[in-house]
ROGU-764959 format. One record per residue (C-alpha): y negated, z negated, x; residue number from 1. Coordinates in steps of 0.001 Angstrom, whole numbers, plus 500000, padded with zeros to 6 digits. Layout:
BEGIN
      c2      c3      c1   nr
       Y       Z       X  NUM
...
This chain:
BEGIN
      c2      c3      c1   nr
  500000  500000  500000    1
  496118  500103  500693    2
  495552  497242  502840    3
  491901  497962  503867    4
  488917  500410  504045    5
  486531  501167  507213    6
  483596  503103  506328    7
  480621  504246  508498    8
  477864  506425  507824    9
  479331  508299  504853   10
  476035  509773  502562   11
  475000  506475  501024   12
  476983  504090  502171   13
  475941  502644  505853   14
  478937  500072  506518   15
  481428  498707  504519   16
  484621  496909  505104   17
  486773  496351  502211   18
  490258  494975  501591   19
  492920  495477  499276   20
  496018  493404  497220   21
  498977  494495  495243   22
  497883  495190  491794   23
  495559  496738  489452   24
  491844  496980  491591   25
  488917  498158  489304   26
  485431  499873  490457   27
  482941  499851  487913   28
  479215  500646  488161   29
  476502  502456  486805   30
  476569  506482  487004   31
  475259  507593  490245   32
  475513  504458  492067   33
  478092  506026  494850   34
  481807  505385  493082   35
  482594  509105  494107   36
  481602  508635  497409   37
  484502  505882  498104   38
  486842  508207  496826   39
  485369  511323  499244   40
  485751  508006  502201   41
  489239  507602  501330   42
  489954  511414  501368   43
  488609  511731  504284   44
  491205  509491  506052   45
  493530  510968  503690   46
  493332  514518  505351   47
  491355  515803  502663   48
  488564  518908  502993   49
  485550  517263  505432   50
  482118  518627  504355   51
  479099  517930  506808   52
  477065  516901  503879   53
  478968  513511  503797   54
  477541  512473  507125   55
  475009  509839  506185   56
  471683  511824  506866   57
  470163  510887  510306   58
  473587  509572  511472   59
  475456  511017  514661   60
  478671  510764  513012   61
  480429  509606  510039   62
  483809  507710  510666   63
  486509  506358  507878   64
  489987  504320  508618   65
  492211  503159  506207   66
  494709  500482  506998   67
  498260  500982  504993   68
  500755  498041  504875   69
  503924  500613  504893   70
  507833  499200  503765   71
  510649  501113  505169   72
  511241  504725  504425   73
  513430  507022  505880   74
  511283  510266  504659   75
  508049  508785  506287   76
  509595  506899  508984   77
  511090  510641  509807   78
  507941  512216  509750   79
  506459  509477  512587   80
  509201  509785  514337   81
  509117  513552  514924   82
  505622  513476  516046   83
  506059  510506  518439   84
  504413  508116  515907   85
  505186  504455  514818   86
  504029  501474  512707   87
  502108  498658  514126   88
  503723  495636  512994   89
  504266  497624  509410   90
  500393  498924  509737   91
  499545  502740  509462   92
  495534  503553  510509   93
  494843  506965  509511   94
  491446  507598  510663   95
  488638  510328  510464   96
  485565  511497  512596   97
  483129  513703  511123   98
  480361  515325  512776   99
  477181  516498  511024  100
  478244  520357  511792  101
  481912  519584  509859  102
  483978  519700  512430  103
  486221  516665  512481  104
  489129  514784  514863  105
  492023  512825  512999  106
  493979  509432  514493  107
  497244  507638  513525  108
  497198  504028  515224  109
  494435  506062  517357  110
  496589  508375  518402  111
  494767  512391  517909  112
  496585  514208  515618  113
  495763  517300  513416  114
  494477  517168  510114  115
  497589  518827  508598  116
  499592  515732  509966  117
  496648  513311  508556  118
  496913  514890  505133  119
  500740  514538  504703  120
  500628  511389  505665  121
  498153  510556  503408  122
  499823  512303  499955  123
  503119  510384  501253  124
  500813  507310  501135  125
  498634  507768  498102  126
  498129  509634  494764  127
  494434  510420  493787  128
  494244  511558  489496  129
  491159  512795  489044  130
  490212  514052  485441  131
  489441  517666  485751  132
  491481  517776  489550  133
  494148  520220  490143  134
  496976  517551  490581  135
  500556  516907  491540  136
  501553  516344  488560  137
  499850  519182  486905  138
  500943  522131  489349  139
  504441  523893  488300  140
  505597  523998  491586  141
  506268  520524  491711  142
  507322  519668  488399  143
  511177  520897  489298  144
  511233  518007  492370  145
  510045  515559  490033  146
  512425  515834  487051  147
  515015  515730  489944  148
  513634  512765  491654  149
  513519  511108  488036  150
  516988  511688  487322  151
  518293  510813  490778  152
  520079  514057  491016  153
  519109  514274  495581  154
  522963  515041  495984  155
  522889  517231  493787  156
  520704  519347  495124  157
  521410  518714  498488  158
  524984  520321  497457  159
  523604  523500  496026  160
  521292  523784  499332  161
  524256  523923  501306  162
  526197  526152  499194  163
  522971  528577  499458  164
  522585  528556  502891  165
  526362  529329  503193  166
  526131  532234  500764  167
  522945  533600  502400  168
  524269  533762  506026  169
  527782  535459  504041  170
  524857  537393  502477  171
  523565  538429  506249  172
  526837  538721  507879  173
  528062  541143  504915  174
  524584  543430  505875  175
  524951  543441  509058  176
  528706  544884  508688  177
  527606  547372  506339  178
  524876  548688  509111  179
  527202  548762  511856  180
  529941  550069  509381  181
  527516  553249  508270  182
  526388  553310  512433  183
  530167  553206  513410  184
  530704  556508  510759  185
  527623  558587  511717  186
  528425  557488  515472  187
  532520  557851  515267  188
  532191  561223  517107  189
  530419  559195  520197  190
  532565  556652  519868  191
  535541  558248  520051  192
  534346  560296  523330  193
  532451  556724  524650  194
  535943  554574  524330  195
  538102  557386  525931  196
  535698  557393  529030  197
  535609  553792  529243  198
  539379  553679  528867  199
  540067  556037  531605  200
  537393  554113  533793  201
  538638  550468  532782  202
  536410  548693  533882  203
  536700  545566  534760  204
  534540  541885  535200  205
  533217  541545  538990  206
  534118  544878  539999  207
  530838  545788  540947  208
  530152  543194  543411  209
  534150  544046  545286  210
  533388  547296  545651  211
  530120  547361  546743  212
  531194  544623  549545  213
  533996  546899  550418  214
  531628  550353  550674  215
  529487  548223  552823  216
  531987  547539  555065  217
  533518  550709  555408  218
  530194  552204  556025  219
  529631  550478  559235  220
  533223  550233  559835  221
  532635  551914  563326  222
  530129  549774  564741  223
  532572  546373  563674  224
  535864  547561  565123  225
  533771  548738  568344  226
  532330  545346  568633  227
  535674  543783  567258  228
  537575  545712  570561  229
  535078  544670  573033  230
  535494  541264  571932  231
  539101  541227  572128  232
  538903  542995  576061  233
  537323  539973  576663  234
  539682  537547  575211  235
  542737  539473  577137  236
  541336  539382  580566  237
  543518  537242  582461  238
  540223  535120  583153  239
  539633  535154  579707  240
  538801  532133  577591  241
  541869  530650  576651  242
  543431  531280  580178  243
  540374  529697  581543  244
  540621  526744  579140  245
  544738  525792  579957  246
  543997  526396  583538  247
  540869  523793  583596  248
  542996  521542  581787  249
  546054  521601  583950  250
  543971  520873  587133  251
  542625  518221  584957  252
  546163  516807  584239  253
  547333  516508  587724  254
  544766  514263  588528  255
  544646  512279  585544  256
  546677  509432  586593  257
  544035  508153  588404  258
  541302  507953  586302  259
  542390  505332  584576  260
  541885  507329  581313  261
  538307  508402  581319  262
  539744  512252  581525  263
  541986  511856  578563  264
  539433  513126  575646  265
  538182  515938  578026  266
  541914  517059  578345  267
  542592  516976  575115  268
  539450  518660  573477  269
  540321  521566  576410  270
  543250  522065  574779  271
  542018  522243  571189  272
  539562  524431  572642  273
  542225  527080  574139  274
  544550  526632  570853  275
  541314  527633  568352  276
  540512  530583  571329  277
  544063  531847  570642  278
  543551  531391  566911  279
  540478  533145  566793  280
  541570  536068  569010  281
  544557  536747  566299  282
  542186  536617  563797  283
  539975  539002  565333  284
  543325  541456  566119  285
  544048  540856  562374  286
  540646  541729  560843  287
  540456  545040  563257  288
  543736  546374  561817  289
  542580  545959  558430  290
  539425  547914  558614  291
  540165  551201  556622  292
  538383  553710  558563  293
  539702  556851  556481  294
  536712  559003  555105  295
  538936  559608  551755  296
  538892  555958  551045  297
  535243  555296  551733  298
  534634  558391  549205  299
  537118  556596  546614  300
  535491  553249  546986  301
  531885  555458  546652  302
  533117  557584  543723  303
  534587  554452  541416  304
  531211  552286  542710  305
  528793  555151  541530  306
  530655  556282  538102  307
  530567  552814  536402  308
  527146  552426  537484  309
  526312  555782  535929  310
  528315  554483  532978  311
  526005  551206  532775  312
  523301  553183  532838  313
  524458  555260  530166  314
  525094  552893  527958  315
  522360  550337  528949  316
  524360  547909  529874  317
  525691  545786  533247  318
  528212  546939  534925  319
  530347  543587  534331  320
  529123  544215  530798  321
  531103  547420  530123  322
  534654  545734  529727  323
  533017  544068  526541  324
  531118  546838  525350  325
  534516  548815  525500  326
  535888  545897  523265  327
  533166  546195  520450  328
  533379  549833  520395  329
  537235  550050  519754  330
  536285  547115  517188  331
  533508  549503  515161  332
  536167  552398  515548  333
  539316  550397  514304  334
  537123  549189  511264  335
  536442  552912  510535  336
  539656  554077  510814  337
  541648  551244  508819  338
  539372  551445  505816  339
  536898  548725  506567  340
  539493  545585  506722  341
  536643  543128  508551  342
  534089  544781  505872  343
  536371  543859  502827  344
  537011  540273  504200  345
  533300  539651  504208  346
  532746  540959  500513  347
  535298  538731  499539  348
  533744  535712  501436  349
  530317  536501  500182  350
  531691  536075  496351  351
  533417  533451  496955  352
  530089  531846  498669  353
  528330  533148  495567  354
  530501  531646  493231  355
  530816  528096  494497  356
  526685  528319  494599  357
  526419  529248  491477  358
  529188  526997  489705  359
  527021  524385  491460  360
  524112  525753  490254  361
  524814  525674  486758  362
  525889  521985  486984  363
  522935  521235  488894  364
  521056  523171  485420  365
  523268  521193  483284  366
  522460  517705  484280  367
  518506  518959  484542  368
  518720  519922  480625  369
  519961  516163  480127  370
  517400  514527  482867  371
  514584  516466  480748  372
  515909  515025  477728  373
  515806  511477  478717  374
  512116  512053  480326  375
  510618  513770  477321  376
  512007  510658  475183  377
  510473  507938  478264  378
  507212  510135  478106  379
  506735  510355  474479  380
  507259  506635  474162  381
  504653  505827  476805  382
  502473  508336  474412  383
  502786  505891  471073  384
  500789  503295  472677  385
  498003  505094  473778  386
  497314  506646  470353  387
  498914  509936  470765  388
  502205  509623  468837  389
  501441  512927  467400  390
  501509  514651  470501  391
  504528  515813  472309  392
  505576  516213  476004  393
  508486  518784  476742  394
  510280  519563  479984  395
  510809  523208  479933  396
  513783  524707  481819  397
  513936  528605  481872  398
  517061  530542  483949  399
  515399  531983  486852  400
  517291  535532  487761  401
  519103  536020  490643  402
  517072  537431  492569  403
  514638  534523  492046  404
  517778  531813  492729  405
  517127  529782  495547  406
  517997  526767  497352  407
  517112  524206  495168  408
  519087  526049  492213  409
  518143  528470  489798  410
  516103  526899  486857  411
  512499  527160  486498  412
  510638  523722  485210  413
  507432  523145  483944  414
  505805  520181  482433  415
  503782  521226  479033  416
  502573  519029  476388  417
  501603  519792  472308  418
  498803  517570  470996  419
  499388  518053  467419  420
  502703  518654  465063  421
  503507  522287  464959  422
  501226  523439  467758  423
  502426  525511  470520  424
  503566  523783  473621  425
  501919  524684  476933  426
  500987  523610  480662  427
  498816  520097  480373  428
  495560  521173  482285  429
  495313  524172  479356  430
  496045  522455  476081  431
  494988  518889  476416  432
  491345  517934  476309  433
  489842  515817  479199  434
  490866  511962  477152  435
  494144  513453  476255  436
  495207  514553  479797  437
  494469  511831  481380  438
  496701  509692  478678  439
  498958  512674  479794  440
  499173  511963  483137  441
  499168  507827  482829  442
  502253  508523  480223  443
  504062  510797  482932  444
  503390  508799  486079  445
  504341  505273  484265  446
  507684  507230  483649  447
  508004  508424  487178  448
  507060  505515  489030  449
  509866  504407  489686  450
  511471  507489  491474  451
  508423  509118  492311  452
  507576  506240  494272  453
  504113  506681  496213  454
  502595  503151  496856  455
  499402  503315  495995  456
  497966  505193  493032  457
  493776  506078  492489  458
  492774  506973  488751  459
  489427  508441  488900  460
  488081  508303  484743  461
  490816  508297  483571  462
  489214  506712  480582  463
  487000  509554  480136  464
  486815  510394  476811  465
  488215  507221  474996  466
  487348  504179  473871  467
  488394  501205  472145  468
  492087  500251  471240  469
  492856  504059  472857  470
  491019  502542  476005  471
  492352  499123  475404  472
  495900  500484  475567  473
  494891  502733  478742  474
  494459  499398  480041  475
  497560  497936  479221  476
  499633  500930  480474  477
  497995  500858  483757  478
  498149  497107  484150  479
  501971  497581  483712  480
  502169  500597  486023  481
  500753  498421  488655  482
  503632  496028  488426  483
  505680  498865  490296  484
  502823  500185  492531  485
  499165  499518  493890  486
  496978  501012  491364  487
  493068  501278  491796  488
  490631  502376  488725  489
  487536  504248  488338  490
  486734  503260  485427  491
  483488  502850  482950  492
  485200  501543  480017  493
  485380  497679  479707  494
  488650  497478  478449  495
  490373  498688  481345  496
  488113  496725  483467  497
  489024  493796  482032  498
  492906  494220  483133  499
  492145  494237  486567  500
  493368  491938  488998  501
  490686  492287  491508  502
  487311  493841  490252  503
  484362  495681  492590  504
  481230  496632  491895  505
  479294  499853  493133  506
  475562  499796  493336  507
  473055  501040  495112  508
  469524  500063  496309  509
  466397  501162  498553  510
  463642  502404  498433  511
  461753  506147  498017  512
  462557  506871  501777  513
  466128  505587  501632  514
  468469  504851  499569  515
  472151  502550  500411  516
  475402  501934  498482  517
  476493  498568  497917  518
  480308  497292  496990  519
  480466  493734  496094  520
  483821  492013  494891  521
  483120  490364  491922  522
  484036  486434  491051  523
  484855  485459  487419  524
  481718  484688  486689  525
  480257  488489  488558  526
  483215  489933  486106  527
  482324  488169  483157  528
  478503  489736  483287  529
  479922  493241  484715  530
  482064  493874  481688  531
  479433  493096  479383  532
  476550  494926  480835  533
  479546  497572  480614  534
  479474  496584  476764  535
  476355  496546  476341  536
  474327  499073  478414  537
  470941  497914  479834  538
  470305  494928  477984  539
  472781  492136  478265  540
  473082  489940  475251  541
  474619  487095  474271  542
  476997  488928  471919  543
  478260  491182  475118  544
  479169  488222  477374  545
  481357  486568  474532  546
  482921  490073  473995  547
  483260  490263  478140  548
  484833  486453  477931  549
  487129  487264  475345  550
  488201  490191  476569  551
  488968  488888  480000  552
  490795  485851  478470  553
  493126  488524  476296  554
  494340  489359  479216  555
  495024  486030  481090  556
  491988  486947  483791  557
């Protein structure tokens, strides 16, 4: 919930610091005293559109925070934790800077973040009605999430969006068969030729590199078994280097007797000396016979080197590449030549990925027709009390067609209302008047509360319109809303006033040159005379302030 407001330099208002409880929190004031501009605050650390015209005029910036006491919750705690984010011992600051040429810098627990961030945070955090407002309630395209919220169908839906992902990617996979299938036909000609060129070629993985060593070598195979011979001359001579080793050695042994051991390491590393000299000259012998030196090899090696690079090439491919690309294109050829087997399987898995999304689908539409049911009947109860018992609300659920299914199923919901018997239905924001939509929308959201759980709810007017027992039961529904949530009021009737469980007054003051918003909270006493100048306009009498007192004490305040 709302656990306290920061705001600096924001058109009238200089400073203000205000705090929040659980609740129902009423604003009241005279028109034009500043009660929009707390709202416009609040938006602004709610992500909302800035506007340079709400920088206080001769200020160098305006600046907002707003302090939220957050409970655990996995879609919110998800949405911090993917952008590095946490709580503060269960505290959220979302804060905005506003310059006086618009442009404005957002913070969570001070941390920059982008407006776009700001403002989901914000609608996960609060829920501003305004009377005339394009809402969340009022917009189509939500109206499907919250009949599902309402009737706890998540599963649900979460099942259909897997069985629609599923048929999608069978969807894909079948397309991309087809292509290659209708490629593999025009192409079959190519491929044929392609695959018999590779086959008589077969290539194979590392080739490249073998041969290539192998031309190298046989290239300068002159110039190594010159060098190679020369080497070995000079390991034969009888001076050479293992004769010269055993014969250092042996004039070593027969003194070694008495050295008393100080010649026994030089002896023996002598003789592992002459044994790797006689190992290394067989080597050498070895690796000179081996060098191929025939000019028909060399132009084999050359030949086989050179055609499956030309064949790479071709084909745009590497050359350790072309054993696979042999593999696909006998693949595409088999597939044309035995009828399309792999193309048949994937029909056949694409139904039967259509089928199970669409048996789930239906169910999914099934338990929505009941869900509406039970909400119309919740809503149209919460519409008796606030004097519109002749007015209905009715979830409508149209079949969407297939191409217009999607993930979340393939129904269509809207939220419409009818405001007298035998009227046409239709959406709320085009049928009901400004009193009836906001009873409307208090009805609906007193009914979703509980599933559409957003902790802290802001009517702004929404007793525009009405007055007396219709406001008086306004009041009463919105007193009991805030038993499930943190609900603040904009109100001017005294009714509703009179339910709240903390009460603030806007005013302003100044003079010609300047003028400043004031919020005060108000004591019992403050209430008592705020609800009746609310009763009676400019003059407070006598009469009003009983009529405030009662009032007040009808609802336990």
């Amino acid at each position: 919930m709302l656990h306290s407001l920061s705001i600096r330099d924001v058109v009238l208002i200089e400073r203000l610091e205000l705090s929040f409880d659980a609740g129902l929190g009423v604003l009241t004031g005279e028109t034009g005293a500043g009660k929009s501009i707390l709202l416009d605050a609040l938006g602004l650390a709610l992500g909302m559109r800035a506007e340079a015209r709400l920088v206080r005029h001769g200020a160098t910036q305006a600046a907002v925070s707003a302090t939220f006491e957050i409970s655990p919750d996995k879609a919110l705690n998800a949405l911090l934790d993917e952008h590095g984010l946490e709580a503060d011992d269960g505290l959220l600051i979302l804060r905005r800077i506003l310059s006086p040429d618009g442009r404005s810098r957002a913070f969570v627990n001070d941390q920059p973040v982008g407006v776009a961030l700001l403002k989901t945070l914000g609608e996960a955090l609060v829920e501003v009605h305004g009377q005339f407002e394009s809402q969340r309630l009022m917009s189509p395209a939500n109206h499907r999430g919250l009949l599902d919220s309402y009737g706890g169908l998540k599963s649900d839906v979460s099942m259909v969006s897997t069985l629609w992902r599923d048929w999608r990617k069978a969807v894909a996979a079948h397309q991309r068969a087809e292509d290659e299938m209708a490629a593999a036909r025009r192409d079959q000609d190519f491929l044929v030729h392609a695959v018999g060129e590779l086959e008589t070629l077969a290539p194979a993985p590392g080739e490249e590199a073998t041969l290539a060593a192998q031309r190298t070598m046989m290239m300068h195979g002159e110039h190594l078994i010159d060098a190679m011979n020369k080497a070995l001359v000079e390991l034969s001579r009888s001076d050479g280097a293992e004769e010269s080793l055993r014969s250092a050695g042996h004039r070593l042994e027969q003194v070694a007797d008495k050295a008393n051991g100080r010649l026994d390491e030089a002896i023996a590393a002598l003789d592992r000396a002459a044994i790797e000299a006689a190992e290394g000259q067989a080597l050498l012998e070895k690796a000179s016979v081996e060098i191929d030196l025939d000019p028909k090899k060399l132009e084999a090696v050359e030949e086989r080197l050179f055609a499956l690079r030309a064949q790479a090439r071709k084909h745009d491919v590497a050359v350790d590449d072309l054993a696979d690309l042999l593999n696909r294109m006998k693949m595409q050829l088999a597939d044309v030549e035995d009828g399309g087997h792999r193309l048949k399987q994937m029909i056949e898995t694409e139904q039967a990925t259509r089928s199970a999304y669409a048996g789930a689908a239906q169910a999914l539409s099934q338990a929505r027709i009941r869900t509406a049911a039970s909400l119309d009947k919740a809503v149209s109860a919460e519409l008796a009390p606030l004097k519109m018992d002749k007015a209905a609300f009715i979830t409508r659920i149209d079949q969407l067609e297939e191409n217009s299914w999607n993930e979340r199923g393939c129904d269509q919901v809207v939220f419409e209302v009818s405001t007298n018997p035998g009227s046409p239905a239709g959406p709320m924001n085009k049928i009901a008047s400004g009193g009836e939509l906001s009873r409307f929308m208090l009805a609906l959201k007193a009914v979703l509360a509980a599933s559409d759980a957003i902790p802290t709810i802001i009517f702004d007017e929404v007793d525009a319109g009405i007055g007396g027992a219709v406001a008086a039961a306004v009041g009463e529904r919105l007193s009991k809303l805030a038993e499930s949530a943190q609900v603040l009021v904009v109100t001017h009737s005294p009714q509703v006033a009179s339910r709240g469980t903390r009460h603030w007054r806007v005013s302003k003051s100044g003079s010609e040159a300047q003028v400043v918003t004031h919020i005060e909270t108000l004591d019992i006493e403050a209430r008592k005379e705020e609800i009746a100048r609310m009763l009676a306009g400019a003059e407070v009498t006598e009469e009003a302030r009983a009529a405030a007192r009662s009032l007040l004490q009808g609802t336990g305040r």
